[in-house]
C-alpha positions as CSV (number, residue, x, y, z in Angstrom):
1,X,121.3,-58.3,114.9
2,X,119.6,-61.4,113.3
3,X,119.5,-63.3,116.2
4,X,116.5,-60.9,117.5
5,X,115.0,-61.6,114.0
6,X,114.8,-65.5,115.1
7,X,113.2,-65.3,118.4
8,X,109.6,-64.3,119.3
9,X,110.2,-63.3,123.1
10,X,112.4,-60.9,125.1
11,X,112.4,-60.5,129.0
12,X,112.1,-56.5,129.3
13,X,113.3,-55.0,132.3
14,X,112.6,-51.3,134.3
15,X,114.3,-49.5,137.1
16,X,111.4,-50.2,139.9
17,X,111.5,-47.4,142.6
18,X,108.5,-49.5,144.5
19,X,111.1,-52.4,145.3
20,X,113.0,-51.9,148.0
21,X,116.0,-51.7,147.0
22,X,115.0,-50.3,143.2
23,X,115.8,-53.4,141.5
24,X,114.9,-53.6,137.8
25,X,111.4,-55.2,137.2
26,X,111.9,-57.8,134.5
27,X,108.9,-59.3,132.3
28,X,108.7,-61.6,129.3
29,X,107.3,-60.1,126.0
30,X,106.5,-60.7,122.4
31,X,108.4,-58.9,120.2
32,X,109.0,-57.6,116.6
33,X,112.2,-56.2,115.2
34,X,111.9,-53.2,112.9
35,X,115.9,-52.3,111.5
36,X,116.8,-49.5,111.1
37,X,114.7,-46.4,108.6
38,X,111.7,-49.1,108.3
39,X,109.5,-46.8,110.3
40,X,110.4,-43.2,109.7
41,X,113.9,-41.7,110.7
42,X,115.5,-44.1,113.0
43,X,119.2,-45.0,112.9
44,X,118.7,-47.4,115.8
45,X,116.9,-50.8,115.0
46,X,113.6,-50.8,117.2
47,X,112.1,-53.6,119.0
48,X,107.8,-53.6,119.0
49,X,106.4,-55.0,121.8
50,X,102.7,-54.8,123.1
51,X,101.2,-53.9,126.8
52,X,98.6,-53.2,129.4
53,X,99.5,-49.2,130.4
54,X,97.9,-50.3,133.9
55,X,100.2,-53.6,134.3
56,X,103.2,-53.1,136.8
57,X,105.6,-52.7,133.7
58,X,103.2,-50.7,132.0
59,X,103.1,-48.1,134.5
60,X,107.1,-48.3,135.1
61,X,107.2,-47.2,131.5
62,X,104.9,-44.4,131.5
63,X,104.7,-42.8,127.8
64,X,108.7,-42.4,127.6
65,X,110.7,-42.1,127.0
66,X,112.2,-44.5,129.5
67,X,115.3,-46.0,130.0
68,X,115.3,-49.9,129.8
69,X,116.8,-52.9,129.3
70,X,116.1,-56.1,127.4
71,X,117.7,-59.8,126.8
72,X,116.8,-62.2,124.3
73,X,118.6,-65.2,123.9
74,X,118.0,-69.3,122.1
75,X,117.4,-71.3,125.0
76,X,119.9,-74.4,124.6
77,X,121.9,-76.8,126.9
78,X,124.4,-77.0,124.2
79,X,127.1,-74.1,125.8
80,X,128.4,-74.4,122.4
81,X,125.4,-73.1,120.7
82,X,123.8,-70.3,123.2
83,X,123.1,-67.2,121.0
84,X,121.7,-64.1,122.1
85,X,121.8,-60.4,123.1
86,X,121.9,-58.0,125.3
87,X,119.9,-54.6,124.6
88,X,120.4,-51.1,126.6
89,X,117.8,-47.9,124.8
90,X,114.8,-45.6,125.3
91,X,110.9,-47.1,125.7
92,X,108.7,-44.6,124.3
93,X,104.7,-45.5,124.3
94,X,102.6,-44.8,120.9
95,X,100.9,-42.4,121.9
96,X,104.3,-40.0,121.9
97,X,104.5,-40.8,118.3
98,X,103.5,-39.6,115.2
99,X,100.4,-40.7,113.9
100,X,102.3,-42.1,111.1
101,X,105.1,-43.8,113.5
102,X,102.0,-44.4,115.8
103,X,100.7,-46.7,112.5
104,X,104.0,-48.3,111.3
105,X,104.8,-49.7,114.8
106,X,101.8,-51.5,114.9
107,X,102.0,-52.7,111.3
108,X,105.6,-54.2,112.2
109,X,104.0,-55.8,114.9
110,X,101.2,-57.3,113.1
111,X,103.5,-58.3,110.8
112,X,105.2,-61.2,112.8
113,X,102.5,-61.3,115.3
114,X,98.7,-61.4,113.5
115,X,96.9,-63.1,116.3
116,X,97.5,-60.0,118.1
117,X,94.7,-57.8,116.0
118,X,92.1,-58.4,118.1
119,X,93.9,-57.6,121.5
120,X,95.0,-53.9,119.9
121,X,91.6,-53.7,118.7
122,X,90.1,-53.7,121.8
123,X,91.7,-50.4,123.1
124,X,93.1,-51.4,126.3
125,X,96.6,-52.6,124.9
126,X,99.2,-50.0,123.6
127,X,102.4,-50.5,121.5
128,X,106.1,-49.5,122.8
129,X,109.0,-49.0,120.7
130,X,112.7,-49.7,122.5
131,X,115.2,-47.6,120.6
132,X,118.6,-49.7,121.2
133,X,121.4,-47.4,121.6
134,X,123.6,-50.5,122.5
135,X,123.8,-53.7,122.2
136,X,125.7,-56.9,123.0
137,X,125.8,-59.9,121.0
138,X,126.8,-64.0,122.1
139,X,127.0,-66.8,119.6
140,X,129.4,-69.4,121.0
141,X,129.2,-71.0,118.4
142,X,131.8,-68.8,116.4
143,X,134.0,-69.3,119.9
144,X,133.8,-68.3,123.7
145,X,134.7,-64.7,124.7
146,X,133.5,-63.4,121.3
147,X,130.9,-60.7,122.0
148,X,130.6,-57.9,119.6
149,X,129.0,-54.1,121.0
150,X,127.0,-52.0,118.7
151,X,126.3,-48.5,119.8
152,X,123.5,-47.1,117.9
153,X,122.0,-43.2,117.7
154,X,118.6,-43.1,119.5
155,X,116.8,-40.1,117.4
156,X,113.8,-40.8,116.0
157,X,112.4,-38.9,113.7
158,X,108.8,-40.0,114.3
159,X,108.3,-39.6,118.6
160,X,107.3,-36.4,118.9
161,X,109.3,-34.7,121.7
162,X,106.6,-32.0,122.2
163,X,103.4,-33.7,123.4
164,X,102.0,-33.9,127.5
């Protein structure tokens, strides 16, 4: 999965039951990538991303966990060199976390993303965590039709089931 390790942005999408026809809702992120036991139990790698509960995706979300997808990909116009993947897990919202897990998401964030201190800071922001249970890899450049799946155990240790 080092091709999510290279890129900064993901487009997230959520089933939307206000479209009319419940089309997914797709929006553009920054993202961090923690692999796999980095925070707490977690088989699956987790991707870190950073919202407004109150923004249409936000409120798709809810505290989790939800089901979503998520593509991230090198834009190119070399077909030979397009990269990417698809991703398929669980969004779960901070606040269903441990207080521990709560802490080491936004630390992974931070981590690749510093500038955004002051925006958690300020309250109104909260962190999600997508648990991939599958995903689906491109790179052309090791030759067209090549995409690898990796299925990965959603449990996390850390999200605590229990809590409104």
């Amino acid at each position: 999965m080092r091709v999510l390790g290279e890129r900064w942005v993901l487009t997230l999408a959520l089933a939307d039951p206000t479209a009319p026809d419940a089309s997914p809702y797709p929006t553009p992120l920054f993202f961090a990538l923690a692999e796999p036991n980095t925070i707490g139990r977690h088989p699956a790698p987790l991707v870190v991303v950073v919202s407004d509960p109150d923004s249409h995706h936000g409120q798709l979300a809810g505290r989790g966990p939800t089901a979503a997808a998520a593509a991230v990909y090198l834009e190119t116009q070399e077909v030979g060199q397009v990269r990417g993947a698809q991703l398929r897990g669980s969004l779960v919202r901070e606040d269903a976390w441990t207080p521990a897990g709560a802490a080491g998401l936004r630390q992974c964030y931070l981590d690749r993303h510093p500038i955004a201190a002051p925006m958690l800071a300020g309250g109104r922001h909260r962190l999600y965590a997508l648990a991939v249970s599958w995903a689906k890899l491109t790179d052309n450049r090791l030759g067209f039709g090549a995409h690898p799946v990796a299925r990965f155990d959603v449990t996390c240790a850390e999200v605590e089931q229990s809590r409104p």
